[in-house]
PAROLUM-739565 format. One record per atom (N, C-alpha, C): residue number from 0; residue in three letters; x, y, z. Coordinates in pm, 1 decimal. Example, Ala and Ser with C-alpha at 12.3 -4.5 7.8 and 13.67 -1.06 7.14 Angstrom:
BEGIN
0 Ala 1319.0 -569.0 780.0
0 Ala 1230.0 -450.0 780.0
0 Ala 1320.0 -330.0 780.0
1 Ser 1285.0 -225.0 708.0
1 Ser 1367.0 -106.0 714.0
1 Ser 1290.0 3.0 787.0
! end
This chain:
BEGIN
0 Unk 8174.6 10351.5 12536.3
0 Unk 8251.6 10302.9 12419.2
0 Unk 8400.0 10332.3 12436.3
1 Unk 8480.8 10300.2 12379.5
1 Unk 8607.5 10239.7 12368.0
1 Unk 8671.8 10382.3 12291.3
2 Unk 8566.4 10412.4 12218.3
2 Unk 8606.2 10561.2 12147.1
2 Unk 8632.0 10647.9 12272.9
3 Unk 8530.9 10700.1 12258.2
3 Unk 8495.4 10795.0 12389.4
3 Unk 8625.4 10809.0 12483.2
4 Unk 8670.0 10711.2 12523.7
4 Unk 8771.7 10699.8 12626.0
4 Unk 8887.4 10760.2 12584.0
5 Unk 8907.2 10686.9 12462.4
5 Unk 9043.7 10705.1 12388.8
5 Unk 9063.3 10888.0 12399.7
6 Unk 8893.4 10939.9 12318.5
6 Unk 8914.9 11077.9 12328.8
6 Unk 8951.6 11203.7 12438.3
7 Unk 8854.0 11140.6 12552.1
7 Unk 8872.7 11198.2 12640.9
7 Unk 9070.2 11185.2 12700.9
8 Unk 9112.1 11070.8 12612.5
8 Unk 9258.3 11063.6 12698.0
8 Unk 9351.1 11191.7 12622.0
9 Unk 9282.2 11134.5 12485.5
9 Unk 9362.0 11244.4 12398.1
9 Unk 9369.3 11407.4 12413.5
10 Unk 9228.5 11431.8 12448.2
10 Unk 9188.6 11573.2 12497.3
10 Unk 9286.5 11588.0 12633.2
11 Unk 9344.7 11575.2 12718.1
11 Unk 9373.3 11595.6 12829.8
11 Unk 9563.7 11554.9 12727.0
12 Unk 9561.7 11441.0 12656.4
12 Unk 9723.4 11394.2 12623.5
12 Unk 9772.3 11559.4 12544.5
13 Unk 9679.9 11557.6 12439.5
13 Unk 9716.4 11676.5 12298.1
13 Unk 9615.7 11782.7 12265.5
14 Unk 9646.7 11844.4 12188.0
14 Unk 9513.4 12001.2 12117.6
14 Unk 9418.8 11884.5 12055.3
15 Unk 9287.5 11949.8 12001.5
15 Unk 9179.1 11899.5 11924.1
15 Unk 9256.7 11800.4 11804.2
16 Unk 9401.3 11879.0 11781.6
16 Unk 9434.0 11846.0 11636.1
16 Unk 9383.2 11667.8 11595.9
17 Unk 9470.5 11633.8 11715.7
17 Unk 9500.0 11452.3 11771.3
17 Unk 9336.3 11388.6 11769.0
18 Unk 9284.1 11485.3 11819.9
18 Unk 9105.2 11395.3 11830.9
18 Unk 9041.7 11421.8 11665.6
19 Unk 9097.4 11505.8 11579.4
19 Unk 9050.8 11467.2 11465.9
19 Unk 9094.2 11319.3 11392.4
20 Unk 9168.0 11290.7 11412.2
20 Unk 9242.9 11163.0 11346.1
20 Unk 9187.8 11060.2 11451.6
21 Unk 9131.1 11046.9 11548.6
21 Unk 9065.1 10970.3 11598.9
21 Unk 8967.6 10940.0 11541.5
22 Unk 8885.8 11079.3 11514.6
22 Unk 8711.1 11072.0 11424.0
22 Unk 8757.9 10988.4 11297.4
23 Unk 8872.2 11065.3 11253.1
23 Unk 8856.6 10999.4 11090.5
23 Unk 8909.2 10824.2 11071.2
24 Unk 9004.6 10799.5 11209.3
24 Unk 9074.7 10651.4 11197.0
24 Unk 8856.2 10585.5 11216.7
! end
């Protein structure tokens, strides 16, 4: 999924903070 990816970019881009606003967008 398209998610997934995004997260894994974010995890490596920023802290957890950034992958919460992923879950919630």
């Amino acid at each position: 999924k398209i998610e997934k990816i995004a997260r894994e970019k974010y995890f490596m881009k920023k802290p957890n903070e950034d992958i919460y606003v992923f879950e919630g967008d």
